[in-house]
SERO-4910 file (N, C-alpha, C, O; in steps of 0.05 Angstrom, whole numbers):
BEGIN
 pado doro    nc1    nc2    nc3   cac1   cac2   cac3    cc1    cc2    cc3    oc1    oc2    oc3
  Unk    A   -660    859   -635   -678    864   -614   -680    839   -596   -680    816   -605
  Unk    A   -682    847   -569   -681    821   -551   -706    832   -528   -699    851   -514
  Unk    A   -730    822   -526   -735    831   -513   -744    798   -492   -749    777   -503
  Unk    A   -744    803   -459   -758    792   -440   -782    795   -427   -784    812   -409
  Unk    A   -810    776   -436   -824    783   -417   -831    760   -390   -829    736   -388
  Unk    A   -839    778   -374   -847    755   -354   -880    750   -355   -895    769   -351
  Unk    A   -893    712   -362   -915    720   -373   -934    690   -348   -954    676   -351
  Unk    A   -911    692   -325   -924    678   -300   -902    678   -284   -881    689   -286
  Unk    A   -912    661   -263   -893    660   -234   -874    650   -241   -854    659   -230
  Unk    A   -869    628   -260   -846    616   -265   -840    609   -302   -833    590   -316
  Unk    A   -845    633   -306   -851    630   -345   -843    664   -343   -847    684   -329
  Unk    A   -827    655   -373   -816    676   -390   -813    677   -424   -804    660   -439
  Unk    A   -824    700   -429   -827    690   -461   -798    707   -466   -791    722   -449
  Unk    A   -779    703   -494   -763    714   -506   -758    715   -530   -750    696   -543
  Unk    A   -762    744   -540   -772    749   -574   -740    759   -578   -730    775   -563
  Unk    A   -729    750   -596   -705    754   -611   -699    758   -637   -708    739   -650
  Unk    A   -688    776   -651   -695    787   -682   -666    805   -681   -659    818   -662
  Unk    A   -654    802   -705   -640    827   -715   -615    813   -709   -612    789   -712
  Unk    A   -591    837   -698   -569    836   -693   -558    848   -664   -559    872   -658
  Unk    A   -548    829   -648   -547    845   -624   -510    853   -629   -493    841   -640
  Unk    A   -510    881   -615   -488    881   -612   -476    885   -576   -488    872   -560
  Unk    A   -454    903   -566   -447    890   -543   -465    900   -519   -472    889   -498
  Unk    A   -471    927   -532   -486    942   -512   -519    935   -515   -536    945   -500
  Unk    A   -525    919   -532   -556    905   -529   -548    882   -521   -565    871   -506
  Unk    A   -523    866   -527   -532    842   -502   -524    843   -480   -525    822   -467
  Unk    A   -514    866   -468   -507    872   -433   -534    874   -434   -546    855   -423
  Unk    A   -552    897   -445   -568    890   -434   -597    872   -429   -615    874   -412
  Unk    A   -593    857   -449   -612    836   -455   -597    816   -435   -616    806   -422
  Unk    A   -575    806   -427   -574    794   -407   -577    801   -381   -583    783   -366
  Unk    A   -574    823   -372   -581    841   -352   -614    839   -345   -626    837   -324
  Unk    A   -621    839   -374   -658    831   -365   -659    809   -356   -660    807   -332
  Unk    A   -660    788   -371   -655    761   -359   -643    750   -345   -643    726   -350
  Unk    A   -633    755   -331   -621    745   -311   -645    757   -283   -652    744   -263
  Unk    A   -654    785   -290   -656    806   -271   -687    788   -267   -699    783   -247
  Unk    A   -692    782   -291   -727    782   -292   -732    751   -285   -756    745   -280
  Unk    A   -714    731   -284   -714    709   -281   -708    706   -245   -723    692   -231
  Unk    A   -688    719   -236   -686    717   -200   -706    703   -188   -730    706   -193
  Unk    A   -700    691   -176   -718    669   -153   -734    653   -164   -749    642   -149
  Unk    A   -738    647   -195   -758    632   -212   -741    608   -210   -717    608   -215
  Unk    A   -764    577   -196   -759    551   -195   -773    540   -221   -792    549   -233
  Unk    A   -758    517   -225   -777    504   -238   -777    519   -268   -780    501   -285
  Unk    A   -773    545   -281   -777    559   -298   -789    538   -321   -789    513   -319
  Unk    A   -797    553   -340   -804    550   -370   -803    571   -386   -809    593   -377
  Unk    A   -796    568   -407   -783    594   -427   -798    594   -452   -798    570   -458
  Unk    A   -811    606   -472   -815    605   -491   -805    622   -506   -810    645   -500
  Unk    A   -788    616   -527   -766    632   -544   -764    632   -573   -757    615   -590
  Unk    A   -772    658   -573   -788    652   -600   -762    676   -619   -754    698   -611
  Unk    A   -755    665   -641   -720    675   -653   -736    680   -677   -749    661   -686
  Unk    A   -738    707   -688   -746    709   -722   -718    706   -736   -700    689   -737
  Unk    A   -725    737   -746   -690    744   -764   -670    753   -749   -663    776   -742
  Unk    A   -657    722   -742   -629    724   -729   -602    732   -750   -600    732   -775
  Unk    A   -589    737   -733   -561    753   -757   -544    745   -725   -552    745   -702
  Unk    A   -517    740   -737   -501    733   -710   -492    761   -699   -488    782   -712
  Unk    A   -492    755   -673   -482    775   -659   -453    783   -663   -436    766   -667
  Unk    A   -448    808   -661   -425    822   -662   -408    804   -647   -417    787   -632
  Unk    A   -373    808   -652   -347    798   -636   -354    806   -605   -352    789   -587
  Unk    A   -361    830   -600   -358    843   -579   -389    840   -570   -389    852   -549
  Unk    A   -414    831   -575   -434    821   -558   -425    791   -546   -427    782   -522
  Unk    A   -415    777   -571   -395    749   -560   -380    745   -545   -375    725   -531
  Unk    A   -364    779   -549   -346    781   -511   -361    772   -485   -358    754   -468
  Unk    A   -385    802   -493   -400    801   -468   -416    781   -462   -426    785   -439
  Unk    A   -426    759   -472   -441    735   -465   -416    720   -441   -418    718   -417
  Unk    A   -390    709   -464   -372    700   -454   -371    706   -420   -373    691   -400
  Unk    A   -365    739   -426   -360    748   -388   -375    743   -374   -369    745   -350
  Unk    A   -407    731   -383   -425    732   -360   -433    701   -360   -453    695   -348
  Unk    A   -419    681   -372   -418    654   -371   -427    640   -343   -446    625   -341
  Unk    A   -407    651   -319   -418    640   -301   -445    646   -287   -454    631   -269
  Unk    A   -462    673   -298   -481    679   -286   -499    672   -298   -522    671   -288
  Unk    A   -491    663   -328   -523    649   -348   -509    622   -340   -528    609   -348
  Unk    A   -498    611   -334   -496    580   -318   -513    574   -298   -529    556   -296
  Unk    A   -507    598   -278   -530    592   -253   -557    605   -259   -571    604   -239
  Unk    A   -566    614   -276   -595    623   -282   -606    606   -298   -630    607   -299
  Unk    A   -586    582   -318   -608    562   -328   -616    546   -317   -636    533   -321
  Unk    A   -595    543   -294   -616    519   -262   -644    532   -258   -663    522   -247
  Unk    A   -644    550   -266   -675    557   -251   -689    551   -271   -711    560   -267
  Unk    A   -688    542   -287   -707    524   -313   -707    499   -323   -686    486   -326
  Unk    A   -726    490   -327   -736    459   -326   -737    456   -354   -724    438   -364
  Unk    A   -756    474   -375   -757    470   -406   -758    491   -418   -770    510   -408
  Unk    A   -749    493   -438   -747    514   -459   -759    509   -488   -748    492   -503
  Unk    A   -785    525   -497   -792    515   -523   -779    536   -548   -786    559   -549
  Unk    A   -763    525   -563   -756    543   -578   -771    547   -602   -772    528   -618
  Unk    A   -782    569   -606   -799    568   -638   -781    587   -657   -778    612   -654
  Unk    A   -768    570   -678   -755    587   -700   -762    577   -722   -764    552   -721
  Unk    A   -766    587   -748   -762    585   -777   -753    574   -789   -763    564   -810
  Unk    A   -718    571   -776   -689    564   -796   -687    537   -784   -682    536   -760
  Unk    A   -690    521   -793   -683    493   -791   -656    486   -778   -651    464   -767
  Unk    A   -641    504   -780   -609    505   -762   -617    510   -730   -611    497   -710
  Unk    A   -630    529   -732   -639    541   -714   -652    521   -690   -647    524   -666
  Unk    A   -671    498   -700   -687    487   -684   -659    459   -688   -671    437   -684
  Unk    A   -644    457   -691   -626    432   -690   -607    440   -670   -606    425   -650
  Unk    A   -589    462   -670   -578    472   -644   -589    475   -624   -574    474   -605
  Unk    A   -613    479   -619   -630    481   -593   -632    455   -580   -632    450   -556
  Unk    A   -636    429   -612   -638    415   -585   -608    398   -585   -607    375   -578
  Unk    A   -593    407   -590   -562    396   -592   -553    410   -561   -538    401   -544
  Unk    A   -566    429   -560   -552    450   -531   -573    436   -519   -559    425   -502
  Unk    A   -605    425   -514   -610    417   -498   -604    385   -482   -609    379   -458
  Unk    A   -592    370   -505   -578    348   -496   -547    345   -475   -538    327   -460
  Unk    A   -538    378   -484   -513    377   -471   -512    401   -435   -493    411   -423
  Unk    A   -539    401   -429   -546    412   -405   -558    406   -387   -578    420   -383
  Unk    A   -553    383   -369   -569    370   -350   -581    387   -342   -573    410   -341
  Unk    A   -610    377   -333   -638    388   -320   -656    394   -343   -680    389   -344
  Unk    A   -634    410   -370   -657    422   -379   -673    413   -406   -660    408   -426
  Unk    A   -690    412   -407   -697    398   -423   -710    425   -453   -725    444   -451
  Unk    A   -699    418   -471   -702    444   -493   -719    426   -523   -714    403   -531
  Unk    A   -735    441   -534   -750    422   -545   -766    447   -573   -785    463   -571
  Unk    A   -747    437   -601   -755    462   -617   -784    453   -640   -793    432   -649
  Unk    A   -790    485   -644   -824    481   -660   -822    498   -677   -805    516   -676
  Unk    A   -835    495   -692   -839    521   -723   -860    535   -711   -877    528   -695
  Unk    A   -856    562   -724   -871    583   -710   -899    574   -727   -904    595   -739
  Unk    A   -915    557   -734   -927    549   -732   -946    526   -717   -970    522   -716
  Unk    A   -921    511   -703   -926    509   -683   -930    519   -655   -937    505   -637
  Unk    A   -926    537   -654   -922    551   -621   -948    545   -606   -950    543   -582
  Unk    A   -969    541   -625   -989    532   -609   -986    504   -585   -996    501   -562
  Unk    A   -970    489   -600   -956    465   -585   -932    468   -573   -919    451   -561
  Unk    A   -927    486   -575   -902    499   -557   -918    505   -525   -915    492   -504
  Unk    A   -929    522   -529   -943    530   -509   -954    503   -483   -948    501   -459
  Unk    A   -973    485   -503   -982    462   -496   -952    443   -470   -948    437   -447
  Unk    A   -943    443   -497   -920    429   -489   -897    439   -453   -881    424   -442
  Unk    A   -902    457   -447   -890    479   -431   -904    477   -400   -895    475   -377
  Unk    A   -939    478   -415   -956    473   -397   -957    448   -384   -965    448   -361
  Unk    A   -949    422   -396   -954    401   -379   -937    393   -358   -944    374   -344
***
């Protein structure tokens, strides 16, 4: 399950769980991208339970749409990732070191309270 919400002018929350395969991440990217348009400045809060890797063929379809989640993470400034798995919150911020502008910054879903905090300033 991937779902997008939009939860301000320039904020989006994203709840992630399960297993996507190709035809849930066309369209889970299709949301995000759709629901993100014209958002400066963005902030994301992304909150990953029980991840399972995505199918070969959801991994296609990310791949194909590379250049369009390239230009949609310019429209975001920070991303708080809240996950569980300790892998989980080390790649986040390994991908946030290797993406100028954006600054990515992970919390235990016990924290999200400071996720939140954190997003806000």
């Amino acid at each position: 399950m991937f779902r997008v919400t939009v939860t301000g002018e320039n904020q989006l929350e994203l709840d992630l769980s399960g297993r996507l395969d190709s035809e849930a991440m066309k369209a889970a990217l299709d949301e995000l991208i759709e629901k993100s348009r014209g958002m400066e400045h963005g902030r994301v809060l992304y909150r990953i339970g029980d991840f399972e890797w995505p199918t070969l063929g959801a991994m296609g379809v990310e791949l194909a749409r590379l250049p369009a989640l390239f230009g949609m993470v310019r429209r975001f400034e920070k991303i708080a990732v809240v996950a569980a798995r300790g892998w989980i919150r080390s790649a986040s911020k390994l991908e946030g070191a290797l993406i100028p502008g954006l600054e990515i910054r992970a919390f235990t879903p016990e924290e999200e309270d400071s996720a939140r905090r954190w997003l806000s300033q």
